[in-house]
C-alpha positions in Angstrom: -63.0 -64.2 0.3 -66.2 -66.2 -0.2 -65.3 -67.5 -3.1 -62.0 -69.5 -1.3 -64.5 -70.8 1.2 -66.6 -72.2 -1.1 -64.1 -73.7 -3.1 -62.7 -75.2 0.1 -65.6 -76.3 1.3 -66.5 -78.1 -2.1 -62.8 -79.6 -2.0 -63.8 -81.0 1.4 -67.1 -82.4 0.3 -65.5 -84.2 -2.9 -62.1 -85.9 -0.7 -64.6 -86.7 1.8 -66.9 -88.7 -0.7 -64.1 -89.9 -2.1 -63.0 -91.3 1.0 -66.1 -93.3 1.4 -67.4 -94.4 -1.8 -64.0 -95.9 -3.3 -64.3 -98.6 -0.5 -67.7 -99.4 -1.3 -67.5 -99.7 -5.2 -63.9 -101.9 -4.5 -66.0 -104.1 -2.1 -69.2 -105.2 -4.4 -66.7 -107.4 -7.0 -64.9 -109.1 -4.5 -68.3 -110.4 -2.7 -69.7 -111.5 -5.7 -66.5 -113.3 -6.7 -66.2 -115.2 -3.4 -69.3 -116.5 -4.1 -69.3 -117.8 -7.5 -65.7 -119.3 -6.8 -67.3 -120.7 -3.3 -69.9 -123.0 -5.3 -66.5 -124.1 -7.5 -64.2 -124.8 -4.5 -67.2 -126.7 -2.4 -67.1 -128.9 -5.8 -63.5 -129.2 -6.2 -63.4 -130.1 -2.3 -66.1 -132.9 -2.8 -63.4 -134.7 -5.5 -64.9 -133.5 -8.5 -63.2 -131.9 -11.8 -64.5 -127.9 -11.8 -64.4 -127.5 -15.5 -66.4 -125.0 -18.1 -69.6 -126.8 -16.9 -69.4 -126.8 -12.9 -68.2 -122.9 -13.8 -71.4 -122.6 -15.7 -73.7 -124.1 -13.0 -72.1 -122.1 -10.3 -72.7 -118.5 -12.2 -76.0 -119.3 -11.2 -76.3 -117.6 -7.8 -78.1 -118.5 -4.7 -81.4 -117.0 -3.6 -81.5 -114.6 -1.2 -85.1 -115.4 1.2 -86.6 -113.2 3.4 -86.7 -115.1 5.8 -84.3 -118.3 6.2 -81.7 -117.1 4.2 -79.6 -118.5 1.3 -81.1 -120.8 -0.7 -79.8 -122.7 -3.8 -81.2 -121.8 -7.3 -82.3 -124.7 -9.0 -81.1 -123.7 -12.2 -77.0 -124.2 -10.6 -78.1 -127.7 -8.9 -79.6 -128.7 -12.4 -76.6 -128.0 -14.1 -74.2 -129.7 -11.4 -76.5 -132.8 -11.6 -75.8 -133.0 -15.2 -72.5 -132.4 -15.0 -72.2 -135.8 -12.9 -72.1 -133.7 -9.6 -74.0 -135.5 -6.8 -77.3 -134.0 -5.9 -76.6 -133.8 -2.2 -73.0 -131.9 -3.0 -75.3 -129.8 -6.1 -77.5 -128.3 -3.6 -74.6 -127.3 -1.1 -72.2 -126.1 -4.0 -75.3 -123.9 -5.2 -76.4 -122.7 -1.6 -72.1 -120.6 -1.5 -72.9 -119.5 -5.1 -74.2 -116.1 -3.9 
């Protein structure tokens, strides 16, 4: 008899954890795909080609501050620059690559 409660209770414990981890671990990709794709489409947007290079740049991702937030790595606004990307549009691009 305990035995069946145990096992119960153990089934109940795994669907349970199931339940609430599965939308967690789905979650993490998307968010860091919005971002890198982000830093492309604010490129794109500004009239520029997003090719292997701009792709490159923006796999750079943004820095997260204590305190003020997103900032844009320099390596990604580098990279734009040489790529022929504005500087101004660079740092914006790099600041949605997180």
């Amino acid at each position: 008899m305990k035995t069946l409660k145990v096992t119960r209770l153990l089934s109940t414990a795994g669907v349970t954890a199931a339940a609430v981890l599965i939308p967690i671990a789905a979650a993490a990709p998307a968010s860091a795909a919005t971002g890198y794709s982000g830093c492309k489409n604010y490129v794109a947007w500004n009239g520029y080609l997003v090719g292997p290079k701009v792709s490159a740049a923006c796999s750079n991702k943004a820095i997260n501050m204590p305190v003020g937030g997103w900032i844009a790595n320099p390596l990604c606004v580098t990279q734009l620059i040489k790529a022929g990307v504005n500087s101004t549009v660079a740092s914006q691009a790099c600041v949605r690559a997180h």
